[in-house]
mmJSON file of the N, C-alpha and C atoms, coordinates in Angstrom:
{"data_MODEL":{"atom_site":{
"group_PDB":["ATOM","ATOM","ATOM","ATOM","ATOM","ATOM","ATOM","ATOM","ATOM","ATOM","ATOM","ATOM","ATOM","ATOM","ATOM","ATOM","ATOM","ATOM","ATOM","ATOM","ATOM","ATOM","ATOM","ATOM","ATOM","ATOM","ATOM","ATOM","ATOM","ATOM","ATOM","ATOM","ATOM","ATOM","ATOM","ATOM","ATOM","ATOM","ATOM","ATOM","ATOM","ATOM","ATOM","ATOM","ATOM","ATOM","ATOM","ATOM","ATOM","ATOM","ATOM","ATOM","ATOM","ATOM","ATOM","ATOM","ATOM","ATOM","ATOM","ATOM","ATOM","ATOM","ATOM","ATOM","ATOM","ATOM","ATOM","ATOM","ATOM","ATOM","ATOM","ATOM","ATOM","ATOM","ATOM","ATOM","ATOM","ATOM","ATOM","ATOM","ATOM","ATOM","ATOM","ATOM","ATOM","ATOM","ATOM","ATOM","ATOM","ATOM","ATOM","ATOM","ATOM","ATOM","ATOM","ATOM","ATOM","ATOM","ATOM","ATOM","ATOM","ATOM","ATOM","ATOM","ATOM","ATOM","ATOM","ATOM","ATOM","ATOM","ATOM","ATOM","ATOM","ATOM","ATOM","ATOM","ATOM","ATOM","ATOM","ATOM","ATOM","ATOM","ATOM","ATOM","ATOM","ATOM","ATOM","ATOM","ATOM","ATOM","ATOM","ATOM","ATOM","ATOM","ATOM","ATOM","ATOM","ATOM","ATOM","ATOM","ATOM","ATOM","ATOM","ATOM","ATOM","ATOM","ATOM","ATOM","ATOM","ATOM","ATOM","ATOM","ATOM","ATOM","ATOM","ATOM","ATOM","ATOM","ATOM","ATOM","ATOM","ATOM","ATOM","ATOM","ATOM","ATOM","ATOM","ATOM","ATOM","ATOM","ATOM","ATOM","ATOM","ATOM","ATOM","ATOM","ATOM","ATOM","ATOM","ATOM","ATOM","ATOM","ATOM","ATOM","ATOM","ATOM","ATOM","ATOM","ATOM","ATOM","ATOM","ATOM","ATOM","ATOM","ATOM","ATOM","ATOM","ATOM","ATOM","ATOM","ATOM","ATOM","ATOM","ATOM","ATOM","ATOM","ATOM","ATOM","ATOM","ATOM","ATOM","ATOM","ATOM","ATOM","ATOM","ATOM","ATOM","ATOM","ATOM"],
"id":[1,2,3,4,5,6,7,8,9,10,11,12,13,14,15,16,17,18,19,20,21,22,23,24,25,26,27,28,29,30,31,32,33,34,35,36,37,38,39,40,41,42,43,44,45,46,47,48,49,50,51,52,53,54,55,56,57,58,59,60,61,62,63,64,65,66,67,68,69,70,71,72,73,74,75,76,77,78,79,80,81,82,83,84,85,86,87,88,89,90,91,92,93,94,95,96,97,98,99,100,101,102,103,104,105,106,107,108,109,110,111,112,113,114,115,116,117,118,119,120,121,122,123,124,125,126,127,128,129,130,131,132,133,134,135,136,137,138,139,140,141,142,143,144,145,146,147,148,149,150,151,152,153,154,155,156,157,158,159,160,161,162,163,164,165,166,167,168,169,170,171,172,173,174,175,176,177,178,179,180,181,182,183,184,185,186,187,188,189,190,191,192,193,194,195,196,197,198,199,200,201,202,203,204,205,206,207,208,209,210,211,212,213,214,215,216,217,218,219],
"type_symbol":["N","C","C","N","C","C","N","C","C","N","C","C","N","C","C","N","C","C","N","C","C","N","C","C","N","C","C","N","C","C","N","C","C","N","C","C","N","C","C","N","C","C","N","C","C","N","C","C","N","C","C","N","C","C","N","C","C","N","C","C","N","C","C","N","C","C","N","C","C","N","C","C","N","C","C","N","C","C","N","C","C","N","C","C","N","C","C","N","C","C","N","C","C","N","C","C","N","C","C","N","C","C","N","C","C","N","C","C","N","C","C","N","C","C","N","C","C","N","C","C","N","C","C","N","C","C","N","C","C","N","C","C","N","C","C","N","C","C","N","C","C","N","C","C","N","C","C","N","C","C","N","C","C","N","C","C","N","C","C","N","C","C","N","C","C","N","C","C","N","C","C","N","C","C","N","C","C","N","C","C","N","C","C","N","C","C","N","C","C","N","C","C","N","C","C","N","C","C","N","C","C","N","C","C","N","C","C","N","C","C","N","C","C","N","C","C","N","C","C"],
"label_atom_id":["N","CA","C","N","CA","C","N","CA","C","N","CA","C","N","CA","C","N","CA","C","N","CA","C","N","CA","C","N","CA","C","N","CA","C","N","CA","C","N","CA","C","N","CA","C","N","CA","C","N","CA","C","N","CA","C","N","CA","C","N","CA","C","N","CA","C","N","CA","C","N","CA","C","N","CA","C","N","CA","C","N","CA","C","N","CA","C","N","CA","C","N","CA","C","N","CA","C","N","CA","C","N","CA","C","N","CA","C","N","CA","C","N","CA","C","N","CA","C","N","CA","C","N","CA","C","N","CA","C","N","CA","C","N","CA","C","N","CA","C","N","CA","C","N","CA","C","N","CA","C","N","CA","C","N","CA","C","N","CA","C","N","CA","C","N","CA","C","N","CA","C","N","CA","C","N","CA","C","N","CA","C","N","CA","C","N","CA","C","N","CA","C","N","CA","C","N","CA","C","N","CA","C","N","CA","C","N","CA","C","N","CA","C","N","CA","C","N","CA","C","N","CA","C","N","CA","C","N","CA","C","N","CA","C","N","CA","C","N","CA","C","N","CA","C","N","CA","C","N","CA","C","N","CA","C"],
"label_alt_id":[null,null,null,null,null,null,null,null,null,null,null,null,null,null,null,null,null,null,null,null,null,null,null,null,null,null,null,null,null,null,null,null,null,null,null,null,null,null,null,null,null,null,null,null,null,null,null,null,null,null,null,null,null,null,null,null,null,null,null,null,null,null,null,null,null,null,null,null,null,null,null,null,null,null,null,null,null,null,null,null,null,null,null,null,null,null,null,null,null,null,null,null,null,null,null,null,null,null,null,null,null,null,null,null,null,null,null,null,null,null,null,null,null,null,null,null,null,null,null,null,null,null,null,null,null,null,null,null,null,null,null,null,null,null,null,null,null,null,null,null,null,null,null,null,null,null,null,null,null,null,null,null,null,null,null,null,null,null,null,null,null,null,null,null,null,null,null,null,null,null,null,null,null,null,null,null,null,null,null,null,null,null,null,null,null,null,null,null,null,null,null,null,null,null,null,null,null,null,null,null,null,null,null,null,null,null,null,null,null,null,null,null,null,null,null,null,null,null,null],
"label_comp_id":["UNK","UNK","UNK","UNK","UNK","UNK","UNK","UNK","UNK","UNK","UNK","UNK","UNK","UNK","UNK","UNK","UNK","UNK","UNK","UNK","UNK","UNK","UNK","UNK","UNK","UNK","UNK","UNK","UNK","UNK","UNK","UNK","UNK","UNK","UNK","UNK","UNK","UNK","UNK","UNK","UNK","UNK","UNK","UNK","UNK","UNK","UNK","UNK","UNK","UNK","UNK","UNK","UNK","UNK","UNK","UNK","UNK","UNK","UNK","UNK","UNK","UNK","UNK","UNK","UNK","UNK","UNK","UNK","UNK","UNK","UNK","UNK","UNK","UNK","UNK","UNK","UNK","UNK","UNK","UNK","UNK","UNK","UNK","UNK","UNK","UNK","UNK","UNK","UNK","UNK","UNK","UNK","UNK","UNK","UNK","UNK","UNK","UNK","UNK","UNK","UNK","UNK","UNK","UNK","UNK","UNK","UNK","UNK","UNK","UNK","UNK","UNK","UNK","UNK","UNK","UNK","UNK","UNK","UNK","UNK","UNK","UNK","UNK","UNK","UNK","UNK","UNK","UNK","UNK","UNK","UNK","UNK","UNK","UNK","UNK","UNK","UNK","UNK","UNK","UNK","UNK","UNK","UNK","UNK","UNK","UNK","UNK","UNK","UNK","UNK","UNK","UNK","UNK","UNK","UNK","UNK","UNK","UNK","UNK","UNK","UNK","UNK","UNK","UNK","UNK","UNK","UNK","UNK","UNK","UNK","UNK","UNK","UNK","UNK","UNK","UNK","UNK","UNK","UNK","UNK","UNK","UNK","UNK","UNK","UNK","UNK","UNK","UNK","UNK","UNK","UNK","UNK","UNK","UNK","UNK","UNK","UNK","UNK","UNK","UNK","UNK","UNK","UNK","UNK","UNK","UNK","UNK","UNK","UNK","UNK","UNK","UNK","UNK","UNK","UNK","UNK","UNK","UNK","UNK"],
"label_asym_id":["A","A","A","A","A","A","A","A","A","A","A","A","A","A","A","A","A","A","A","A","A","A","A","A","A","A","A","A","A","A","A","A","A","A","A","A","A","A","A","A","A","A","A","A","A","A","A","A","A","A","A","A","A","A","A","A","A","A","A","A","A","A","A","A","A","A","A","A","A","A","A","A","A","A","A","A","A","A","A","A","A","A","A","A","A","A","A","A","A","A","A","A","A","A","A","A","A","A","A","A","A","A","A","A","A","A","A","A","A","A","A","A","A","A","A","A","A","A","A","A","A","A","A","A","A","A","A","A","A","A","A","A","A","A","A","A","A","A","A","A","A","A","A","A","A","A","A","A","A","A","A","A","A","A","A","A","A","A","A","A","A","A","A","A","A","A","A","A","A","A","A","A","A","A","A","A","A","A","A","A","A","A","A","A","A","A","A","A","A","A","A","A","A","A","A","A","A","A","A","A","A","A","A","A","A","A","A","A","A","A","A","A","A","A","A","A","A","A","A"],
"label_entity_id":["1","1","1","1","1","1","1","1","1","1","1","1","1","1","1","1","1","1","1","1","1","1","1","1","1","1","1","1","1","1","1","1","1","1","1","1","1","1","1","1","1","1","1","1","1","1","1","1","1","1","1","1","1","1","1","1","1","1","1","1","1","1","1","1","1","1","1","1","1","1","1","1","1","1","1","1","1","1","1","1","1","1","1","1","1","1","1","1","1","1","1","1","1","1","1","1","1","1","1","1","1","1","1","1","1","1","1","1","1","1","1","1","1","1","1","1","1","1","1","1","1","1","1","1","1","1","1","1","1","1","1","1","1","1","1","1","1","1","1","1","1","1","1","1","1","1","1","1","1","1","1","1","1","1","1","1","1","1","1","1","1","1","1","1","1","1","1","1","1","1","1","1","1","1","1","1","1","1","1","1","1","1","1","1","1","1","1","1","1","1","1","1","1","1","1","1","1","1","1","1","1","1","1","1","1","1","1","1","1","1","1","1","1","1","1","1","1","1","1"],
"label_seq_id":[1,1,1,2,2,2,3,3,3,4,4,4,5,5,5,6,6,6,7,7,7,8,8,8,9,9,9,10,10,10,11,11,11,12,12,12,13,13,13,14,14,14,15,15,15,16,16,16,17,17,17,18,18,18,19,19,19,20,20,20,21,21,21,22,22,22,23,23,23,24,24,24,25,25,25,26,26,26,27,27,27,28,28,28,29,29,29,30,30,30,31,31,31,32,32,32,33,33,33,34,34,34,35,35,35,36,36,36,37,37,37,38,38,38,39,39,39,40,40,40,41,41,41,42,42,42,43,43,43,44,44,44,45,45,45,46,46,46,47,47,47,48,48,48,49,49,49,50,50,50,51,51,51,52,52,52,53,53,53,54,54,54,55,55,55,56,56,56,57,57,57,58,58,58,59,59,59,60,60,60,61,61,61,62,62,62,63,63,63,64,64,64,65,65,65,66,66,66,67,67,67,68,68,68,69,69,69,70,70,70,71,71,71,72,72,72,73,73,73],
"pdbx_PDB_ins_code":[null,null,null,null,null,null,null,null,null,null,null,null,null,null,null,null,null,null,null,null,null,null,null,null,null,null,null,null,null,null,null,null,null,null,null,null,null,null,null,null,null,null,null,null,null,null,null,null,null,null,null,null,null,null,null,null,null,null,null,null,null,null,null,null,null,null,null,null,null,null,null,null,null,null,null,null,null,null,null,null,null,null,null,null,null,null,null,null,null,null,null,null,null,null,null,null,null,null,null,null,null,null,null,null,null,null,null,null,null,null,null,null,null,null,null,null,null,null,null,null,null,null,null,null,null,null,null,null,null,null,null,null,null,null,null,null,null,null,null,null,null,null,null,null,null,null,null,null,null,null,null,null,null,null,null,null,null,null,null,null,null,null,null,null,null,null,null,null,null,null,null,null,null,null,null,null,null,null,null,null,null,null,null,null,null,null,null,null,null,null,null,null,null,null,null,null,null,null,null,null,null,null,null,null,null,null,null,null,null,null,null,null,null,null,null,null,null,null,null],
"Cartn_x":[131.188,131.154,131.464,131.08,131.154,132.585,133.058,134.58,135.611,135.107,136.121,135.742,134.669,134.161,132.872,132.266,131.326,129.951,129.533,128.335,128.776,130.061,130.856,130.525,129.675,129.389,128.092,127.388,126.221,125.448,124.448,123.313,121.727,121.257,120.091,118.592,118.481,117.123,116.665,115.836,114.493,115.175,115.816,116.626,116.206,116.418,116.22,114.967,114.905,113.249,112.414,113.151,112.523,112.553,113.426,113.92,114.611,115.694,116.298,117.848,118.683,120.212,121.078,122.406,123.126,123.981,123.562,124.128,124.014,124.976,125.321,125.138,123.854,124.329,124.21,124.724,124.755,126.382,126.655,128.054,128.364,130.119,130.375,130.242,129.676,129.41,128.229,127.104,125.689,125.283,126.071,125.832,125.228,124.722,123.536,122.564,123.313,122.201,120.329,119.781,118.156,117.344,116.982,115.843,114.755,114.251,112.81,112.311,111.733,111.435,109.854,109.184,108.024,107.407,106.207,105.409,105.111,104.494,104.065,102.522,101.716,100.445,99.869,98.494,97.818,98.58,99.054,99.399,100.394,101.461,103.23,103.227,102.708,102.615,103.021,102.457,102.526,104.123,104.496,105.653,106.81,106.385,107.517,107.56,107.046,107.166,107.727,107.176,107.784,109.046,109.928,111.11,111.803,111.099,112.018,112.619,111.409,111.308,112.259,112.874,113.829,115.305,115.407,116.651,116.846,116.307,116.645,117.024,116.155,116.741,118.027,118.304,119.305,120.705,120.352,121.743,122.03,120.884,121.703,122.271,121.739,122.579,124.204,123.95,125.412,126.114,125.762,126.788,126.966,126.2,126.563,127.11,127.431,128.698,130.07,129.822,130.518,131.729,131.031,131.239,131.927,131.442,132.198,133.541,133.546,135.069,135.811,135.637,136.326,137.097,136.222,136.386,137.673,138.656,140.166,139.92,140.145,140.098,139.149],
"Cartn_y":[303.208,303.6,305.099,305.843,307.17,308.003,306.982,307.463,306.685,306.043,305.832,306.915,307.318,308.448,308.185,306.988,306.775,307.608,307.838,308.786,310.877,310.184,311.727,312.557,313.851,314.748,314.808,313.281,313.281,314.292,314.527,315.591,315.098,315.034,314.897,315.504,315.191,315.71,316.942,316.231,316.086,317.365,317.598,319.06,319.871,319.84,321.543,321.693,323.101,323.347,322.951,322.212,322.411,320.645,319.878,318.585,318.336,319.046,318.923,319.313,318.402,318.474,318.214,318.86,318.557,317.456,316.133,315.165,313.835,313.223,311.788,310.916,309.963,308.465,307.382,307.659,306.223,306.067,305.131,305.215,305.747,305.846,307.114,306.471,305.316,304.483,305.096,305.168,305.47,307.062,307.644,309.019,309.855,310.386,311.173,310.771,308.899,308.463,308.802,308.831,309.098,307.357,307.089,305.626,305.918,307.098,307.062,308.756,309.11,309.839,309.953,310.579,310.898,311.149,310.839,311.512,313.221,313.794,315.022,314.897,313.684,313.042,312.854,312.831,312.533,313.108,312.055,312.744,312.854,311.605,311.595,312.996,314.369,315.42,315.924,316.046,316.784,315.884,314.986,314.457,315.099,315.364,315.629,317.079,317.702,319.13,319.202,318.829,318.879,318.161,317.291,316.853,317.635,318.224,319.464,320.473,321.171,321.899,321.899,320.739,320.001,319.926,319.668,319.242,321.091,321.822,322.907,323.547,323.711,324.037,323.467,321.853,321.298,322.022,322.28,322.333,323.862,325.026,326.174,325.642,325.04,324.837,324.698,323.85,323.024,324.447,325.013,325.968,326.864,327.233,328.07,327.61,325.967,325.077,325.466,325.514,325.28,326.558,327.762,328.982,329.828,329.028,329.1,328.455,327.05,326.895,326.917,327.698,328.348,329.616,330.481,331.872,331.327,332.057,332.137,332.002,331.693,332.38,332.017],
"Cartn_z":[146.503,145.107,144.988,145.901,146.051,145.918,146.599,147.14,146.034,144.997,143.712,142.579,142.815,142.014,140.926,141.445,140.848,140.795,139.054,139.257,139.573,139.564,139.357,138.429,138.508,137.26,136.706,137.422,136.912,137.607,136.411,136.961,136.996,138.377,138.03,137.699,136.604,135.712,136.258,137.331,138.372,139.067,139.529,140.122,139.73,138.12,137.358,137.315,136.879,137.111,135.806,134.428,133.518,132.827,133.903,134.131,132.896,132.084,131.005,131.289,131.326,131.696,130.252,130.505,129.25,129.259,129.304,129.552,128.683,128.438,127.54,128.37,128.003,128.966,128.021,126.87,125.827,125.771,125.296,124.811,124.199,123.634,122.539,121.374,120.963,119.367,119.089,120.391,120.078,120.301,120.99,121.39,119.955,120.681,119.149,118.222,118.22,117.582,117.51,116.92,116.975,116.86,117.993,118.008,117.434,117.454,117.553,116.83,115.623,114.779,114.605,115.533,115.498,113.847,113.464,112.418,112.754,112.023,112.054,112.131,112.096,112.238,113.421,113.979,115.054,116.438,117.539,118.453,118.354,117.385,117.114,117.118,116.266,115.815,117.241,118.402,119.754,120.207,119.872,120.778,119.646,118.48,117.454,118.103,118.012,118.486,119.854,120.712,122.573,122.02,121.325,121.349,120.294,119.379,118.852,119.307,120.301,121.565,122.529,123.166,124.093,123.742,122.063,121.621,121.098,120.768,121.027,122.25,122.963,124.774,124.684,124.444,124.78,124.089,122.918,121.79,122.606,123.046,123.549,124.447,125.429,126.794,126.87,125.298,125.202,124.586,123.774,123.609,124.216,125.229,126.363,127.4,127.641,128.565,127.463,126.423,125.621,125.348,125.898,126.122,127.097,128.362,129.253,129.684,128.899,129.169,128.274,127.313,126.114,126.791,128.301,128.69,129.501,129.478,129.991,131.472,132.753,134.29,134.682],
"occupancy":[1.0,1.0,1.0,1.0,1.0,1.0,1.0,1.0,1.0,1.0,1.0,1.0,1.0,1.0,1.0,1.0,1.0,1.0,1.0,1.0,1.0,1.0,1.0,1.0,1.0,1.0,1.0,1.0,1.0,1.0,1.0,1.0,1.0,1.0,1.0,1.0,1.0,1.0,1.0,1.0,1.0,1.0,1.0,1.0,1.0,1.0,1.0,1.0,1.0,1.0,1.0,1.0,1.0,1.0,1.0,1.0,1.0,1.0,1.0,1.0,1.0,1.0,1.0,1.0,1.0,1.0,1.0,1.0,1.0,1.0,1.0,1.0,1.0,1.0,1.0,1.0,1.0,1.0,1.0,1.0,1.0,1.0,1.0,1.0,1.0,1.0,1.0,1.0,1.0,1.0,1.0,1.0,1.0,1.0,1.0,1.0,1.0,1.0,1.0,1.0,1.0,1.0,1.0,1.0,1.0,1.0,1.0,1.0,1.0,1.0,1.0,1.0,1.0,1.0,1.0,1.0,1.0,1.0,1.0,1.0,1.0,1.0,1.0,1.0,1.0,1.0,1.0,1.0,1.0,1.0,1.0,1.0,1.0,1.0,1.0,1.0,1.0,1.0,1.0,1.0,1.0,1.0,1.0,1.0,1.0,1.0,1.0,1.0,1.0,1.0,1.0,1.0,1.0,1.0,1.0,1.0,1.0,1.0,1.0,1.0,1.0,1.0,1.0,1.0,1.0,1.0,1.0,1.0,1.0,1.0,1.0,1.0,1.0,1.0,1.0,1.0,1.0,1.0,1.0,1.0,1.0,1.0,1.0,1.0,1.0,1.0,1.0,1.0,1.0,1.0,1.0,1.0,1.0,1.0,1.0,1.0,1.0,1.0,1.0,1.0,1.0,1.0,1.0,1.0,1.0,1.0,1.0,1.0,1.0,1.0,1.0,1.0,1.0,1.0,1.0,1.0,1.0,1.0,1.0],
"B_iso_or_equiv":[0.0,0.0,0.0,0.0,0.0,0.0,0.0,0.0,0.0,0.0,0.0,0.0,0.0,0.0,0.0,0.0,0.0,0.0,0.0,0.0,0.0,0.0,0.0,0.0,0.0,0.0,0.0,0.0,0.0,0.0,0.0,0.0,0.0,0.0,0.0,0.0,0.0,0.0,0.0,0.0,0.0,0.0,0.0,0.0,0.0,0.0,0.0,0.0,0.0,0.0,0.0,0.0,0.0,0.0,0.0,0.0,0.0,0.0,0.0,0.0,0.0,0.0,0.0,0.0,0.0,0.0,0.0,0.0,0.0,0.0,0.0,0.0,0.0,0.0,0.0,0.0,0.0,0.0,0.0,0.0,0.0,0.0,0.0,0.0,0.0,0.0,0.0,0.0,0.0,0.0,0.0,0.0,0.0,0.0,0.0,0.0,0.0,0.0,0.0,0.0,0.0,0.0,0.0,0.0,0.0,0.0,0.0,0.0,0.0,0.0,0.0,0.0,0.0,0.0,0.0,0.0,0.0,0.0,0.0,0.0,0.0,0.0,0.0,0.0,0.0,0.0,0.0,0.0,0.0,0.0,0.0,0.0,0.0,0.0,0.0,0.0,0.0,0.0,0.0,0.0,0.0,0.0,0.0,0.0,0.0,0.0,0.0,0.0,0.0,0.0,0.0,0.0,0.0,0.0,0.0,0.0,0.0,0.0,0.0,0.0,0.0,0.0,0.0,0.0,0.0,0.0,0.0,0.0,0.0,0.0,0.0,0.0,0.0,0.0,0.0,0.0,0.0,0.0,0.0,0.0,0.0,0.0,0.0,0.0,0.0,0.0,0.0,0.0,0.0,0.0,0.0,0.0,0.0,0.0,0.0,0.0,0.0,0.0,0.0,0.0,0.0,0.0,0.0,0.0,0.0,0.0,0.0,0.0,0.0,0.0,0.0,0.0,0.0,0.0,0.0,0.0,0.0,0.0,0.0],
"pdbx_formal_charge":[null,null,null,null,null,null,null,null,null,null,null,null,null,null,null,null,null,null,null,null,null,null,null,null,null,null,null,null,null,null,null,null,null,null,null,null,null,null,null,null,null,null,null,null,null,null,null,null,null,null,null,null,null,null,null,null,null,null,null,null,null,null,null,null,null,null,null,null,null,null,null,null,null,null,null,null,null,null,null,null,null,null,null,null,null,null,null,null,null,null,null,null,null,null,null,null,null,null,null,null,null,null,null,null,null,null,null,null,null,null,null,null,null,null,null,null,null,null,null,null,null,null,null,null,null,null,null,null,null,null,null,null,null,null,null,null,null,null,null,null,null,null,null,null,null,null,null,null,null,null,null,null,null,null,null,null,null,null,null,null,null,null,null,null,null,null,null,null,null,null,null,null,null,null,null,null,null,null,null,null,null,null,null,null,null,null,null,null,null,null,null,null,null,null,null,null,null,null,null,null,null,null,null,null,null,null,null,null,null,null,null,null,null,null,null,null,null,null,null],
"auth_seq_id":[1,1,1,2,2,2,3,3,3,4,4,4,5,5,5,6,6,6,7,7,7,8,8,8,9,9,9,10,10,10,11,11,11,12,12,12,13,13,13,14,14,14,15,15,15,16,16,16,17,17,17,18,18,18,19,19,19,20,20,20,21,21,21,22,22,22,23,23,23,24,24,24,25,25,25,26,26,26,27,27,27,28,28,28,29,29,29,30,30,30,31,31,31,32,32,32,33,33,33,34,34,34,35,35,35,36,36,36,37,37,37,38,38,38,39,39,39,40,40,40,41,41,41,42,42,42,43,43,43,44,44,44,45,45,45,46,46,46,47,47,47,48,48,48,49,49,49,50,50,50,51,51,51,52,52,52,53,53,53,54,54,54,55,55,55,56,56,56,57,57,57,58,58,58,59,59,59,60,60,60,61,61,61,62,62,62,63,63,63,64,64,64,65,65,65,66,66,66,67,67,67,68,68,68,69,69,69,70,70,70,71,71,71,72,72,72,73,73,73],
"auth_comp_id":["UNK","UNK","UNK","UNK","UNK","UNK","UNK","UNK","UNK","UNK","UNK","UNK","UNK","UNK","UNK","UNK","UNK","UNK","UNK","UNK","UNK","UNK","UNK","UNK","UNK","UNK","UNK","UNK","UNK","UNK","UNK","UNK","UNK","UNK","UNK","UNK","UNK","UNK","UNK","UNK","UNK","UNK","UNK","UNK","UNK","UNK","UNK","UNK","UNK","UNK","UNK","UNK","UNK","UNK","UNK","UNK","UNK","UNK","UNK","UNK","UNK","UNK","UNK","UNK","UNK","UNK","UNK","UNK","UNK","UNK","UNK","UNK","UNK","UNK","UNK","UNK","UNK","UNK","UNK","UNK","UNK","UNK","UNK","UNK","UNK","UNK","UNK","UNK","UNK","UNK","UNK","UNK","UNK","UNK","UNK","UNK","UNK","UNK","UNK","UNK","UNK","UNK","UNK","UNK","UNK","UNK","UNK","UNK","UNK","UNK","UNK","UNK","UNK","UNK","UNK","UNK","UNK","UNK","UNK","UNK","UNK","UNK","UNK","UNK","UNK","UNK","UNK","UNK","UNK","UNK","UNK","UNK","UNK","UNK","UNK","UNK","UNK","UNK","UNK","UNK","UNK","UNK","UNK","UNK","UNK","UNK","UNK","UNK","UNK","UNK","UNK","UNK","UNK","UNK","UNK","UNK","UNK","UNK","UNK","UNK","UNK","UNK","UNK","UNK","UNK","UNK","UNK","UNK","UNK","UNK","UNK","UNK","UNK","UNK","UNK","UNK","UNK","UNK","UNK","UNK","UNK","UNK","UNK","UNK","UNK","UNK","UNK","UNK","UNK","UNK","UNK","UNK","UNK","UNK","UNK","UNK","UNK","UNK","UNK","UNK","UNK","UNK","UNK","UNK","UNK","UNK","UNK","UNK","UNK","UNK","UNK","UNK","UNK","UNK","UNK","UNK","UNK","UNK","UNK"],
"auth_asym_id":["A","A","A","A","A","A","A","A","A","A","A","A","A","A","A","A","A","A","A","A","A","A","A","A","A","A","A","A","A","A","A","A","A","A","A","A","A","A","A","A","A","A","A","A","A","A","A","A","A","A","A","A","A","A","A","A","A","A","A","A","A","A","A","A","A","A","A","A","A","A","A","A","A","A","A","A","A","A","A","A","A","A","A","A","A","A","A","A","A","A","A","A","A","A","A","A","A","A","A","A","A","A","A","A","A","A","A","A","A","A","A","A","A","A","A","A","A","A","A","A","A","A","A","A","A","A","A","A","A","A","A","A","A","A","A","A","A","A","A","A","A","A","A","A","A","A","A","A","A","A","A","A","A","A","A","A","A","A","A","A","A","A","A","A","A","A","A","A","A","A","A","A","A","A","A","A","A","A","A","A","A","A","A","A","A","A","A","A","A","A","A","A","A","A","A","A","A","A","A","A","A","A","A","A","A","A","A","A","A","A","A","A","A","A","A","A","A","A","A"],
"auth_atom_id":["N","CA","C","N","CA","C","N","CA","C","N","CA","C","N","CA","C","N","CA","C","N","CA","C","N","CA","C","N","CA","C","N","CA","C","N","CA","C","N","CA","C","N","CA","C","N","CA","C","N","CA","C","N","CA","C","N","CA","C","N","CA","C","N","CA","C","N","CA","C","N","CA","C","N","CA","C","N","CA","C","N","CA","C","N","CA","C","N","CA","C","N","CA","C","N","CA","C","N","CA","C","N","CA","C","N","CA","C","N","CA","C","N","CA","C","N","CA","C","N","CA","C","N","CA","C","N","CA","C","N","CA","C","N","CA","C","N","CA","C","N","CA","C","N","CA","C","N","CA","C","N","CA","C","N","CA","C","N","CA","C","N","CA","C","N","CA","C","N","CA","C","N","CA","C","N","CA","C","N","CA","C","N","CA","C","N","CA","C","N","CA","C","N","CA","C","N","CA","C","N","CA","C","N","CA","C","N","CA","C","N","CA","C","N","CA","C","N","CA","C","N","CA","C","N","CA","C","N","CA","C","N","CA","C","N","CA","C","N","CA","C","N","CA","C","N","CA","C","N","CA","C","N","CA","C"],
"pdbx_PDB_model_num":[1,1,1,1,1,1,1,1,1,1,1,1,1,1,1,1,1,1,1,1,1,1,1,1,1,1,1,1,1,1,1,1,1,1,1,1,1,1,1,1,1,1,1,1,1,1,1,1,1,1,1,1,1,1,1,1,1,1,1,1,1,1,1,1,1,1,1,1,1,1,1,1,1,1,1,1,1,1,1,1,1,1,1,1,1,1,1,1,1,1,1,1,1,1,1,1,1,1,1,1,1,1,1,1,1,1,1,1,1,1,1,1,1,1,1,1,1,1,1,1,1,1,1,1,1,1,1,1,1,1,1,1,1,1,1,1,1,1,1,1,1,1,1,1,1,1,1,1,1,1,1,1,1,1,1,1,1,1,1,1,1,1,1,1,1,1,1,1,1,1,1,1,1,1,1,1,1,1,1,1,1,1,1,1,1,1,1,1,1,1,1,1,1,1,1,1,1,1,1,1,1,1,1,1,1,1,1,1,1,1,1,1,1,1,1,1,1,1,1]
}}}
C-alpha cells in the first residue's frame, strides 16, 4: 500500500504536541460540514468552548499553511 502511495500526506494527530493537525478526512460533499453543536449549558458549555478553542488553533494553522505556499522559492 505504501509504495502506491497510500496514506501519503497524512499526518498523525498523536505526533504533535497539542494533538491538533490541519487535515480533511471527510469527503469533499461533507468537508466542513458541522454534526454536532454543543449548548452553552451544563457540561455541553466546557466541550463548546475546548471546540471553539481548537477550530481556532485550527483556522490559524490553516492560514499560516496557507501562507507559505503563497511565498515564491
Amino acid at each position: 500500500m505504501k509504495k502506491i502511495g497510500y496514506g501519503k500526506g497524512y499526518q498523525y494527530a498523536h505526533d504533535t504536541e497539542d494533538g491538533l493537525v490541519v487535515q480533511e478526512h471527510l469527503p469533499d460533499k461533507l468537508a466542513g460540514k458541522r454534526f454536532y453543536q454543543p449548548t452553552e449549558r451544563g457540561f455541553e458549555a466546557i466541550i463548546h468552548d475546548r471546540l471553539s478553542k481548537w477550530r481556532k488553533i485550527l483556522q490559524q494553522r490553516a492560514q499560516q499553511q496557507r501562507k507559505k505556499i503563497k511565498k515564491p522559492g
